[in-house]
C-alpha positions in Angstrom: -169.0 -79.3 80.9 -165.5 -80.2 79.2 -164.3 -83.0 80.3 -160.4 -82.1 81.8 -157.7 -84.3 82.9 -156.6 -85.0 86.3 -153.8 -86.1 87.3 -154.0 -88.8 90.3 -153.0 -92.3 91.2 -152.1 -95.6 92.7 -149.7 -98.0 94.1 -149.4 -101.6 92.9 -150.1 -105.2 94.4 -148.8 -108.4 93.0 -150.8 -111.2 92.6 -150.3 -114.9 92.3 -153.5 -116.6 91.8 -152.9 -120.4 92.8 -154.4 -122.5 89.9 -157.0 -124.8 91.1 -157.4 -128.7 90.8 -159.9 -129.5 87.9 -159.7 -133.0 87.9 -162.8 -133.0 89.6 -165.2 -130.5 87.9 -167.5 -131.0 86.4 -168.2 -128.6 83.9 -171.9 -129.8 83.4 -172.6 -127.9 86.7 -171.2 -124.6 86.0 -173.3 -121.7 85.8 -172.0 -119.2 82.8 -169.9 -116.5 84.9 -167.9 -113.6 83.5 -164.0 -115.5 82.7 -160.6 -114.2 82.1 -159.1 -117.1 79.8 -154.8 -117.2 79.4 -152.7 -119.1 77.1 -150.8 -120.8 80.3 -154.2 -122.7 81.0 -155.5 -123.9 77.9 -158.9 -121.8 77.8 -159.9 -122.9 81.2 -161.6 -120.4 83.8 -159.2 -118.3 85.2 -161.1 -115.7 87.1 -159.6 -115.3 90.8 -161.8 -116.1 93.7 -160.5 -113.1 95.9 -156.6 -111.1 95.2 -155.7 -111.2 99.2 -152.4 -113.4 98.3 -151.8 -110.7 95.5 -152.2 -107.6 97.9 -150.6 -109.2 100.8 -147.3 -109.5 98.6 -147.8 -106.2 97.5 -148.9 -103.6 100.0 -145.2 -103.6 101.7 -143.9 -102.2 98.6 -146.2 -99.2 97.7 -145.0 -96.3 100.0 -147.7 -92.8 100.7 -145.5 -90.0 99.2 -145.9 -86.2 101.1 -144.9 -83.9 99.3 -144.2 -80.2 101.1 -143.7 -76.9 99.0 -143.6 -73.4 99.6 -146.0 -70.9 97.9 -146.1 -67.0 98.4 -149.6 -64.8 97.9 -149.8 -62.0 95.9 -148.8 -59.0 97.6 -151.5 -55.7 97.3 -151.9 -51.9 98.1 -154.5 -53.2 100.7 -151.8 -55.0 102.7 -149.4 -52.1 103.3 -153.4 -50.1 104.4 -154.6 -53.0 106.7 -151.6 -53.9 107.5 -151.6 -57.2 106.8 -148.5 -59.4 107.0 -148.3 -62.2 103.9 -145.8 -64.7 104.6 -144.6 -67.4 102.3 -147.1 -70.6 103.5 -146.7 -74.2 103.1 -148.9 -76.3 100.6 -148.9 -80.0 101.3 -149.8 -82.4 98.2 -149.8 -86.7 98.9 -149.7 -89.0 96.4 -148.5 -93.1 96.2 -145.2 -94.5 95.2 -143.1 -97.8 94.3 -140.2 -99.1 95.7 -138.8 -100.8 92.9 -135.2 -101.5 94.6 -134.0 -103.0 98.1 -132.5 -100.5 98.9 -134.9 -97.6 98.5 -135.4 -96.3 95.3 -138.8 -95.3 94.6 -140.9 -94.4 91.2 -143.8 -92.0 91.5 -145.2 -88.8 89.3 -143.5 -85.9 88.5 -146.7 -83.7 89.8 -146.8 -85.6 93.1 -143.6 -83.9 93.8 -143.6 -81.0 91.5 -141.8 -77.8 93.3 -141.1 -79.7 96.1 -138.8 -78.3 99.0 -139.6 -81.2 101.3 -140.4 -84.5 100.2 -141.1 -87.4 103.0 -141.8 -91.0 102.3 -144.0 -93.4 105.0 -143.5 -96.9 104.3 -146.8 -99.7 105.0 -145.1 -100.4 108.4 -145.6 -96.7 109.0 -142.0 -95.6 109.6 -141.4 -92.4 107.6 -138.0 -91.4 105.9 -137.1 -88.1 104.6 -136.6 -88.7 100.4 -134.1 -87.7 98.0 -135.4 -86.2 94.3 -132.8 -88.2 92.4 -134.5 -87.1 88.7 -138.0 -86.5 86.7 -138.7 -86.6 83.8 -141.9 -84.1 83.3 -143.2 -85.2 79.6 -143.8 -89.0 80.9 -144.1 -87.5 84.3 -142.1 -90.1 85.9 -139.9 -88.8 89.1 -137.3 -91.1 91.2 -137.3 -91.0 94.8 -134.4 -92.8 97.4 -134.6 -92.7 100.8 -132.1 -94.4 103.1 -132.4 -97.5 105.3 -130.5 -99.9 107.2 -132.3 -103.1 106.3 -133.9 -104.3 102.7 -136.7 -103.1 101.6 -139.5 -105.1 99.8 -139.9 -104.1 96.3 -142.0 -104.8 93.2 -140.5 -106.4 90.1 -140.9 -105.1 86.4 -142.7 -106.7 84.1 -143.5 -106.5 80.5 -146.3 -104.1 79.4 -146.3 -104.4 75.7 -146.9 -108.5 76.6 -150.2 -107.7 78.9 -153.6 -108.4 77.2 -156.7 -106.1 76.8 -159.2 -108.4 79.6 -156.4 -109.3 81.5 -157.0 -108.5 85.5 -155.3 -105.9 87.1 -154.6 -104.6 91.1 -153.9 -100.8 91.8 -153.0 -100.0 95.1 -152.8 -96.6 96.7 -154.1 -93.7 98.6 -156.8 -92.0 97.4 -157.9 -89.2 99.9 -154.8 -90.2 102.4 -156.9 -93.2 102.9 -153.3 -95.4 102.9 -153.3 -99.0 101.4 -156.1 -99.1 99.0 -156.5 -102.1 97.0 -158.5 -101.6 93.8 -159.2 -104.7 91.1 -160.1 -104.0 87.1 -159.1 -105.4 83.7 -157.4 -103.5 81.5 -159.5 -101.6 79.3 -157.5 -100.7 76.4 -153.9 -100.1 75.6 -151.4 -97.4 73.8 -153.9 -94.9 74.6 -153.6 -91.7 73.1 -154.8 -88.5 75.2 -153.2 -86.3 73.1 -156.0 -84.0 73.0 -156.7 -83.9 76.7 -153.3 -83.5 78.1 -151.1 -82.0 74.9 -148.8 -84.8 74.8 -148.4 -87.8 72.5 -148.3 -90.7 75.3 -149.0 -93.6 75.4 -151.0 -95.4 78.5 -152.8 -98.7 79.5 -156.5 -98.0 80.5 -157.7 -100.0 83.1 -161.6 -99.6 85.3 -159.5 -100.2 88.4 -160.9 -97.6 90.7 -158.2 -94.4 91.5 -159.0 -90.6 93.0 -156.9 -88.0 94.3 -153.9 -89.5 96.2 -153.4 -92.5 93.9 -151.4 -90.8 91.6 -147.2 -92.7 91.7 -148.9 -96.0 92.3 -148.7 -99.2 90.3 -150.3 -101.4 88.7 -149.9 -104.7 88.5 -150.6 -108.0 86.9 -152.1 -111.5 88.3 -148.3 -112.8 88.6 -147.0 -109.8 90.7 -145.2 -108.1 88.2 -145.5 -103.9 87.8 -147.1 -103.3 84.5 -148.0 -99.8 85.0 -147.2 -96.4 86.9 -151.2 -95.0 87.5 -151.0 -91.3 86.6 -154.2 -89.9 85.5 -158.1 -90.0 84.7 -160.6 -88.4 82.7 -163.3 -86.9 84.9 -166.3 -84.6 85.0 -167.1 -84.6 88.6 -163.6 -84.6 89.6 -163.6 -87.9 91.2 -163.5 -91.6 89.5 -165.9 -92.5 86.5 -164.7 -95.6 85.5 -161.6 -95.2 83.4 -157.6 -94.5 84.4 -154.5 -94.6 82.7 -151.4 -95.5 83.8 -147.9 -95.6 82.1 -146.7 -98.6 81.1 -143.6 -100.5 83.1 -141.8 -100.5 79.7 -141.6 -96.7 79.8 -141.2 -96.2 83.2 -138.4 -98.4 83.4 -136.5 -97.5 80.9 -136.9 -93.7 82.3 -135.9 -94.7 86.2 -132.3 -96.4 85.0 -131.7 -93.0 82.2 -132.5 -90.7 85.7 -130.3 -93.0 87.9 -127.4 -93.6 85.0 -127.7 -90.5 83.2 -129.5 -87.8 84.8 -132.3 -87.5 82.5 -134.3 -89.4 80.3 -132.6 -90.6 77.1 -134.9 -90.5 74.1 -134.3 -92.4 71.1 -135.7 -91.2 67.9 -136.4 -92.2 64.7 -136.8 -89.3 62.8 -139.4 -89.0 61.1 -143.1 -86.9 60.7 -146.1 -87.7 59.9 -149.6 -88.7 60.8 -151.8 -92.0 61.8 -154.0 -92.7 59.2 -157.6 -92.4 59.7 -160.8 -91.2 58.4 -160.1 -88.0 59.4 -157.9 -88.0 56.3 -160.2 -89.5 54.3 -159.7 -86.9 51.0 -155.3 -87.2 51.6 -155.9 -90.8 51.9 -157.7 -90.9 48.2 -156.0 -88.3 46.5 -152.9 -90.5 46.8 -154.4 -94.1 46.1 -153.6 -95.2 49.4 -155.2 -98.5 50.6 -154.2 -99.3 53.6 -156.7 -98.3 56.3 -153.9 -98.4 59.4 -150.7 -97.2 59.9 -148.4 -94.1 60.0 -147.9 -91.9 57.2 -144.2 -90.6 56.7 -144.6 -86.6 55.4 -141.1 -85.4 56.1 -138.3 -87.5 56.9 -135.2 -85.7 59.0 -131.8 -85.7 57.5 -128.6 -87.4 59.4 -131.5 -89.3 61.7 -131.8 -93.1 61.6 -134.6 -93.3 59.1 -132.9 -91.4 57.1 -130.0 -92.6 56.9 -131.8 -96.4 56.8 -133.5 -95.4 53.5 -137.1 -94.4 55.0 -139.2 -92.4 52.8 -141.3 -89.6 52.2 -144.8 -91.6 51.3 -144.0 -94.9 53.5 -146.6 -96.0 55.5 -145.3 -97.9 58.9 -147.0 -100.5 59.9 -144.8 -102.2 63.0 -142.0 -101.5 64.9 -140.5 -104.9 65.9 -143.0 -107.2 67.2 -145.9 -104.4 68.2 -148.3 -103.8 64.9 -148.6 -100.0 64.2 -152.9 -99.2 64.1 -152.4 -95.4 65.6 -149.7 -92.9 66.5 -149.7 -93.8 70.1 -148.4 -97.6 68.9 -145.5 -96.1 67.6 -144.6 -93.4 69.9 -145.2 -95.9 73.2 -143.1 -98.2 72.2 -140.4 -95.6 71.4 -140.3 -94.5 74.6 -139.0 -97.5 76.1 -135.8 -97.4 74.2 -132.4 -95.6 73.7 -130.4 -93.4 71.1 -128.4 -96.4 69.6 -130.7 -99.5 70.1 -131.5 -100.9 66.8 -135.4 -101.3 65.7 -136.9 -103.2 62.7 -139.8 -101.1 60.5 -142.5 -102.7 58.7 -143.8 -100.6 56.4 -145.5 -100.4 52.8 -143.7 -98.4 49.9 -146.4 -97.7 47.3 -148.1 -101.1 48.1 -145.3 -103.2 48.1 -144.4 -104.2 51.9 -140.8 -104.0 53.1 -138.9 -104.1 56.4 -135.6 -101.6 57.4 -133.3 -101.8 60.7 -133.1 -98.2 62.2 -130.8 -97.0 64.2 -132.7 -94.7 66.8 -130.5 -91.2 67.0 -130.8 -88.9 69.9 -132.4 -85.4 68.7 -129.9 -82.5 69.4 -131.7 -79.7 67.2 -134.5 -79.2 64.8 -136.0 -76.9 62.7 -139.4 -75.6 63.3 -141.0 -72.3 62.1 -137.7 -70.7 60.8 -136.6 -71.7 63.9 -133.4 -73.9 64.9 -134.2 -75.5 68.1 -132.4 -77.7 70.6 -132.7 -79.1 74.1 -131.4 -77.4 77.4 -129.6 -79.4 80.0 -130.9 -79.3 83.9 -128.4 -76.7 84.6 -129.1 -74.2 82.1 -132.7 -74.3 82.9 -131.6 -74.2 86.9 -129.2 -71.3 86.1 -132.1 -69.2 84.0 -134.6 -70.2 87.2 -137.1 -71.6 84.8 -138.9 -75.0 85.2 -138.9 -76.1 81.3 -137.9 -74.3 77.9 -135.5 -75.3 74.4 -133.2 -73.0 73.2 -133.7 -70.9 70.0 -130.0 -71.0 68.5 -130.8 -68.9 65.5 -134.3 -67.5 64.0 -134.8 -67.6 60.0 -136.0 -65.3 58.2 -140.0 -65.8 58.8 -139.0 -64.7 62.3 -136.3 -62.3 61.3 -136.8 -59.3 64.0 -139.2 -60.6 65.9 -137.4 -63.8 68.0 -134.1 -62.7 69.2 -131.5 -65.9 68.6 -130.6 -67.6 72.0 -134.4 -67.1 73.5 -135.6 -69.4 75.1 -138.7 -71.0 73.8 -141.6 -72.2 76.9 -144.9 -73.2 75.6 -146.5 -73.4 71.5 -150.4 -72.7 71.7 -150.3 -72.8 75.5 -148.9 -76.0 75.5 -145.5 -76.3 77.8 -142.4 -77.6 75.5 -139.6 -79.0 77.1 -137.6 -81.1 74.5 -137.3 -80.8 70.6 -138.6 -84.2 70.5 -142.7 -82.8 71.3 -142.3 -80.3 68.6 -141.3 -83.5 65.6 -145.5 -84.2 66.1 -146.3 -80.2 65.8 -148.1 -79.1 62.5 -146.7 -75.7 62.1 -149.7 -74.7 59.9 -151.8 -75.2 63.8 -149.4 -73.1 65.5 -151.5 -69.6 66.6 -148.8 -68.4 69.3 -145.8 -69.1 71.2 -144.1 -68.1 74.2 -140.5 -67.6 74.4 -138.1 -65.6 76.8 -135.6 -63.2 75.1 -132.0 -62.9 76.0 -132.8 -60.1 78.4 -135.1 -62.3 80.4 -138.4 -60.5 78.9 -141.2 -62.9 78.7 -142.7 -62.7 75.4 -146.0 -63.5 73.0 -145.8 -63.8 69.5 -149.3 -64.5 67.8 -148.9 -65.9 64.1 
């Protein structure tokens, strides 16, 4: 059986494990146990004895989401002849959120309150408020909530996510199966990770063993100091249920995507402007044809006129190999730490020009349109897409001549391969040669295939 992707999660505790006095110890009569060692402390043991001080500081500020929609049944022949009456019905989903504000502003997943027509929000002390959808943000599938209140609320504070430490322990609080306020301890297993080929996108997530099912999904994750490191948003599963691994998104993108919703609108994507690929050993004859050595990094194929590599002196060939401070080993290294900044913020490359190492300052740019198949493509605003009463979709300004009679300009373009588009930026990854269909909408609001 395929393994498929579910989208769940958790809310977040802090924690704030009291050092203890070792003065005393002595380490002769020890037994070897399973240790968590941190910089702060020198090497010494640091594995907690229990994470109630953690959980108590924490459970106040993940709320239970409930999330009310309205769906409508197909309507049949054999309804008119039994005479059956089909009214729209109500579909209720739950999921977990995080108050990250006094004064009500919550983070969750866009699919805990995808199509939602009613959204309400019950706090740990169990008083419910109806919510507010302020924004979302479907590609890191980050949604902000508010909800109204006459006294302050307790909250969770950011931290940093690209600072946290494969090993480190981790708390994920929630509520899996509506069961509210469940605390659930792991490490984190593995960071930047890339499940690309299980949910179509190029994210980037921290993997953790703390336990999450159905209902945790909007919850957070947190560190040993209290700090939100992570919104949980999905596992891998066969069963359907928890088997040891979950992924959350880290605080860095998640933050960076609440204050674009709440200043902007939407999320604000800075770009570099550049294609390519991760090398690997999947590219093992590329990688020898051209005499390259290195064995880790990100191969530049194509670099995009007027954007900031390009106009930093980036090159077709380079091979990046860190974007500030974070060392570039896969795509997902790259594109997560992207993520967590703007169209204007400055980065410094690391990268290798036929063997000779070199470092540029780029200026991220903010992609407006691209080209792609004969194709020029650019982003639609909320409106647009509200007007046209469609959920996601880039506009088609003008098709080339490859597509010349067959793509009408101004359609609307909705999923490549099955795969839902919804900015310009998913399609810089996309190897046109891969491409076997798309999906666009023409001018007349016809709903089309085109297989390639």
């Amino acid at each position: 059986m395929k393994t498929k992707l579910i989208f769940y999660f958790a809310i977040a505790v802090f924690f704030s494990c009291k050092d203890e006095n070792r003065s005393n110890v002595n380490l002769n009569e020890l037994n070897p146990r399973p240790v968590n060692y941190t910089n702060s402390l020198g090497g010494f043991f640091n594995q907690p004895a229990d994470f109630v001080e953690a959980a108590e500081k924490s459970l106040n500020a993940v709320v239970h989401v409930k999330n009310t929609s309205v769906i409508s049944d197909d309507f049949s022949y054999l309804d008119y002849f039994y005479g059956r009456n089909r009214n729209p019905q109500n579909r209720i989903g739950t999921g977990s959120g995080v108050i990250v504000s006094p004064d009500g502003f919550i983070i969750t997943n866009n699919h805990v309150i995808e199509d939602a027509t009613k959204i309400e929000v019950t706090t740990n002390d169990n008083i419910r408020y109806k919510a507010k959808l302020i924004g979302t943000d479907p590609y890191t599938d980050i949604a902000v909530l508010k909800i109204e209140t006459q006294k302050l609320l307790p909250y969770l504070y950011f931290g940093d996510s690209d600072n946290t430490k494969i090993g480190e322990w981790v708390l994920a609080i929630g509520n899996p199966f509506n069961l509210n306020s469940t605390v659930t301890a792991g490490i984190i297993s593995a960071k930047s990770r890339d499940l690309n080929k299980l949910d179509r996108r190029n994210q980037s997530f921290i993997q953790t063993d703390a336990a999450v099912n159905q209902g945790n999904s909007g919850g957070a994750l947190v560190n040993l100091n209290g700090e939100l490191i992570g919104i949980n948003t999905a596992i891998t599963t066969i069963s359907g249920g928890f088997e040891g691994y979950s992924f959350a998104v880290p605080s860095n993108i998640a933050r960076k995507v609440f204050e674009d919703i709440i200043e902007f609108g939407t999320n604000q994507k800075g770009m570099l402007g550049v294609q390519g690929f991760a090398i690997s050993p999947e590219f093992e004859k590329f990688i020898n044809d051209n005499n390259i050595k290195q064995s880790e990094g990100f191969y530049v194929s194509k670099v995009l006129e007027n954007m900031g590599a390009f106009n930093a002196g980036i090159k077709e060939g380079d091979i990046l190999i860190s974007v500030d401070n974070i060392k570039i080993k896969k795509f997902s290294d790259l594109t997560g730490y992207l993520e967590s900044k703007r169209p204007g913020d400055n980065v410094n490359i690391g990268f290798f020009r036929k063997d000779v190492k070199k470092y540029l300052k780029v200026k991220l740019e903010k992609t407006k349109t691209i080209e792609f198949l004969s194709m020029t493509l650019s982003n639609m605003t909320k409106k647009e897409k509200e007007d046209l009463k469609i959920k996601n979709g880039i506009r088609i300004i003008k098709s080339g001549a490859f597509l010349k009679g067959q793509v009408e300009d101004n359609s609307i373009l909705i999923d490549i391969n099955g795969n839902t588009i919804d900015a310009v930026d998913q399609i810089l990854q996309m190897d046109p040669e891969n491409v076997k269909w798309i999906t666009y909408i023409n001018p007349n609001g016809e709903k089309v295939r085109l297989r390639f």
